[in-house]
N, C-alpha and C positions, 0 to 999 in steps of 0.2 A: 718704731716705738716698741720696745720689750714691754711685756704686761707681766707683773709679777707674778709667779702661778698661787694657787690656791695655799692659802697658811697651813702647814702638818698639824693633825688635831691626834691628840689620844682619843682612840675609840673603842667600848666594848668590841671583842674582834671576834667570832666563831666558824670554825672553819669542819667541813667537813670531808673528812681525807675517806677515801674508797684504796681501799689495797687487797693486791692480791696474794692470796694465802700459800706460804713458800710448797708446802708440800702438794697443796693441789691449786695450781694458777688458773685453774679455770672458774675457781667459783673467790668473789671479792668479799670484803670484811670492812664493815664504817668504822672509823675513829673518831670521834667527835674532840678538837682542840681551842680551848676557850681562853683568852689572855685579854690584857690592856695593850693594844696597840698602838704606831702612828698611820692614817693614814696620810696619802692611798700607797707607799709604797712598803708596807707591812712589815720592817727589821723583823719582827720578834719570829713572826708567822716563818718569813723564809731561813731565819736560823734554825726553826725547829725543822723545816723541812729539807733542810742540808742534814741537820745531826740524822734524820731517818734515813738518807739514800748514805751515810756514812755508815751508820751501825747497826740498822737493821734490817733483817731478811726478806720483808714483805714487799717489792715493787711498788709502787704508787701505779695507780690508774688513773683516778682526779682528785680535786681539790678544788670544794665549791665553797666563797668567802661570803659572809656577810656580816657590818662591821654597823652598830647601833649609831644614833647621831653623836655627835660629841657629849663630852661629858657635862653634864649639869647636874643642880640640884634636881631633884626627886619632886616629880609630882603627882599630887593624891588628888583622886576623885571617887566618889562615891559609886560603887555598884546600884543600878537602876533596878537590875534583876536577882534573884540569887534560887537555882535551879539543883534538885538535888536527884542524880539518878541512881536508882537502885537495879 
């Protein structure tokens, strides 16, 4: 029996790319990459991350994802506290 896999959902997607800086490879630099995605297998994420090992200088080191639930209406709830520091 085949089980359908899970349905591709659009989801907030944020990725945060560590690369190493061309002139000194010893010391890394975050990129922070935020788009509408599908998951779990991310088109958009890994098209951006071919155009980088295509046309730019910086090496990738990693690339840590995390992708919000699906998309829905917005919902509000009230703050219980409101904290102000100086």
């Amino acid at each position: 029996m085949h089980l359908p896999s899970r349905p591709r959902e659009w989801r907030l997607t944020t990725a945060e790319i560590l690369y190493r800086l061309p002139d000194h490879p010893g010391l890394l630099q975050t990129f922070i990459w935020q788009d509408y995605d599908l998951a779990p297998q991310f088109p958009e994420l890994r098209r951006f991350l071919a155009f980088w090992r295509r046309e730019l200088d910086g090496p990738l080191h990693s690339v840590r994802v995390a992708a919000a639930d699906s998309l829905a209406r917005g919902r509000w709830r009230h703050a219980g506290h409101l904290l102000t520091l100086q």
